[in-house]
N, C-alpha and C positions, 0 to 999 in steps of 0.2 A: 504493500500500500504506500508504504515510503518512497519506496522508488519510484511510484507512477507519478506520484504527487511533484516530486524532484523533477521527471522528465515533463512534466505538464510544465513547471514554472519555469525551465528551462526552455522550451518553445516558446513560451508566453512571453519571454527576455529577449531573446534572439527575435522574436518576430516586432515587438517594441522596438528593439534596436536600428534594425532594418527600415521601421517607419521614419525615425528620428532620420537615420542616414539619410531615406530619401528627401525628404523636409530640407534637409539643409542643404542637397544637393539642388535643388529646386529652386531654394531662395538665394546662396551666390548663383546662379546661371541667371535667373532672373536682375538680378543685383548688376551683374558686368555686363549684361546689355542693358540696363537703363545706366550704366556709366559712360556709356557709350553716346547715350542722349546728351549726358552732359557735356563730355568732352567735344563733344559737335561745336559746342556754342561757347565753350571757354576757348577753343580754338581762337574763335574770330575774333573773342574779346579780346583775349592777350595781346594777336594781332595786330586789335586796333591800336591799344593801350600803348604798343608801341610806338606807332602811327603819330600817336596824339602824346607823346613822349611823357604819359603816366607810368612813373617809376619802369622806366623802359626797361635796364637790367632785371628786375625782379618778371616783370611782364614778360621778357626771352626767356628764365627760367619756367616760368607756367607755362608757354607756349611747347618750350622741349619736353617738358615733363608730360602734356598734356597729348601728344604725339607716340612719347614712347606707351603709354599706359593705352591708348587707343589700339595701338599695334599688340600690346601683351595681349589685351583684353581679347580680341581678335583670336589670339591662339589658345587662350585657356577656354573659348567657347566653343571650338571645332568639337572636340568629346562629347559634349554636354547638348549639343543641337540634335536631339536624337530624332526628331518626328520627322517625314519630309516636308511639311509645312516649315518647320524652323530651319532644316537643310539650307533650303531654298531661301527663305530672310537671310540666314547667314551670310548667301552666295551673293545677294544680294546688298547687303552691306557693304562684301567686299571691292566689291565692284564701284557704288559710289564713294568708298571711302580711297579709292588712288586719286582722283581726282585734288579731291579735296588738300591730300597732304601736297600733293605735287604743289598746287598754290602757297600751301603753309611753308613751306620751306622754300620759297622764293624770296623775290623783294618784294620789302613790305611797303607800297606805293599806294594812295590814295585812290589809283585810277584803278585798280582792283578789289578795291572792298566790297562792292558791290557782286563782284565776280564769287569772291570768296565766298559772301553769305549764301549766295546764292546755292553754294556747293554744300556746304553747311547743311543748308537747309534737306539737302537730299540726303544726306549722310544721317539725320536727325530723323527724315520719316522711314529710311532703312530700317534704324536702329526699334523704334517704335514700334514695326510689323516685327522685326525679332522677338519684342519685349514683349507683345501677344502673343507671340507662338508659342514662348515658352512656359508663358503663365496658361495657355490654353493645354500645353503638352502634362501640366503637371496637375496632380489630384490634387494638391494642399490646398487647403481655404487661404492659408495665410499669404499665399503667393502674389495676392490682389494687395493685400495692404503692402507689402514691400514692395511692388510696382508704384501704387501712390507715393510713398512713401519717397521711395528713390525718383520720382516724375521731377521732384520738389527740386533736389538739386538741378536740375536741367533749367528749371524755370529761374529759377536764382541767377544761375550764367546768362540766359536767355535776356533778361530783363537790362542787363547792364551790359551787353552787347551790344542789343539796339540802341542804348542810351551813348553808348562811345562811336557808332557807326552814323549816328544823328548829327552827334557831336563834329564830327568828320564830315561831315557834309552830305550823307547820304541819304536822299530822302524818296523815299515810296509809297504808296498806298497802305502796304504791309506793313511797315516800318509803324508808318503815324499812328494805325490801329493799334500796333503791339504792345505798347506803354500800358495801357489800361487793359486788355484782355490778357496776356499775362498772369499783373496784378488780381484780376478778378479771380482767375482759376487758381491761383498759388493760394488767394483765400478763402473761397473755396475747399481745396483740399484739405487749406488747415485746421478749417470750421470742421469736415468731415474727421479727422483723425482724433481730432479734441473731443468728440461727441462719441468716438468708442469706449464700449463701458469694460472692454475688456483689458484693456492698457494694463501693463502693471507699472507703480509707482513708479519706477526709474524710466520706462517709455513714458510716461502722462510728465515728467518733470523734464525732459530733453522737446517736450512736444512745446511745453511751455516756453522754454527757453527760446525754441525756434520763434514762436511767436511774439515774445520779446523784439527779437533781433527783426523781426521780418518787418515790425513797425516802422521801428529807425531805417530802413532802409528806404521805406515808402515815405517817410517823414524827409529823408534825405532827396528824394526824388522830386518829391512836390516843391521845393526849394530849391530847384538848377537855377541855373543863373552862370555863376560867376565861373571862371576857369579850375576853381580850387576845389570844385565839387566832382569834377572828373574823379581825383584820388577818393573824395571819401565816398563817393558812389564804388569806385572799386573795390575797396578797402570793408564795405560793409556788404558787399555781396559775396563776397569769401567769407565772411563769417556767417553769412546764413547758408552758405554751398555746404562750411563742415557742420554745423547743425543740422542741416537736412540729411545730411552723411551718418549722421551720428545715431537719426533719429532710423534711419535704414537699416 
């Protein structure tokens, strides 16, 4: 009777386990392609930032960094694209994202910002059909909230992208809309994540945090003007990119 009992718990462990594995296998796959989203739009930001000679050095190192980490990501997600719908986004990815670097590692010239986002922007609904496949590939419930969750960061780069491409003179239809739809959906999703009652203390206090931070940045925004807001517009959307990081 011992024994049965011992190999029942022993199934019961081993099969607990296996679910955990897959959970977590599910949530970084999910995870590196919505960094994927982000790094689309920290791209052009840093880009700009140099462009528009905000803290240029620091701006080159985001820009490299944000390059390499596109490209790891890239290969840590080959294994994990198992469905052929995600196959296929991944292939797909791959493909707008040569473009995209090709520009990034060029000169960084005013008369191709507009080129750039534009490449961005392909690179960013790649990555998005990814971040479905793989949330659709995977049985976890929780794979939807680390999708919002991780959206956040994208939208944080997003927002202050357009604000230094504006800044640079680039002006579109998209562009003008994006200031405020952005803003709406980042709150939005905030209001969404804040109203889970399943949070535990340490997610519901990193959530708060974010929403701290995400004020001041909109508070920073509604206050452009002067050339000296460039920096602290950038300066405070890196703090809400590693809160939104955090809260993922």
């Amino acid at each position: 009777m011992l024994q049965a009992f011992l190999r029942l718990w022993l199934f019961l462990a081993l099969g607990c386990a296996a679910q955990l594995a897959q959970a977590a296998a599910a949530d970084d796959a999910i995870n590196l392609a919505g960094q994927q989203r982000m790094l689309s739009q920290r791209i052009v930001k840093s880009w700009c930032q140099i462009g528009l000679n905000v803290q240029p050095a620091l701006s080159k190192r985001q820009l490299d960094e944000a390059i390499r980490r596109f490209e790891d990501n890239l290969k840590a997600l080959d294994p994990v694209a198992a469905s052929p719908q995600a196959r296929t986004a991944l292939a797909g990815l791959r493909a707008a994202w040569s473009p995209l670097r090709t520009t990034a590692l060029g000169v960084i010239r005013q008369a191709d910002a507009e080129l750039i986002d534009a490449r961005a922007e392909d690179v960013l609904m790649a990555a998005e059909r990814l971040t479905r496949a793989l949330q659709d590939q995977s049985s976890v419930p929780v794979s939807r909230w680390v999708n919002l969750a991780g959206r956040q960061r994208m939208l944080s780069q997003r927002l202050v992208k357009t604000y230094m491409l504006r800044q640079w003179g680039v002006d579109n239809a998209r562009l003008r809309d994006e200031l405020e739809s952005v803003q709406n959906e980042f709150s939005g999703a905030l209001a969404t994540m804040q109203q889970r009652t399943d949070n535990s203390a340490a997610v519901r206090g990193e959530i708060e945090n974010l929403a701290l931070q995400w004020e001041w940045l909109r508070t920073a925004l509604a206050t452009e003007g002067a050339e000296s807001f460039r920096l602290i517009l950038a300066e405070a959307g890196d703090a809400v990119l590693e809160l939104a990081d955090q809260v993922t």
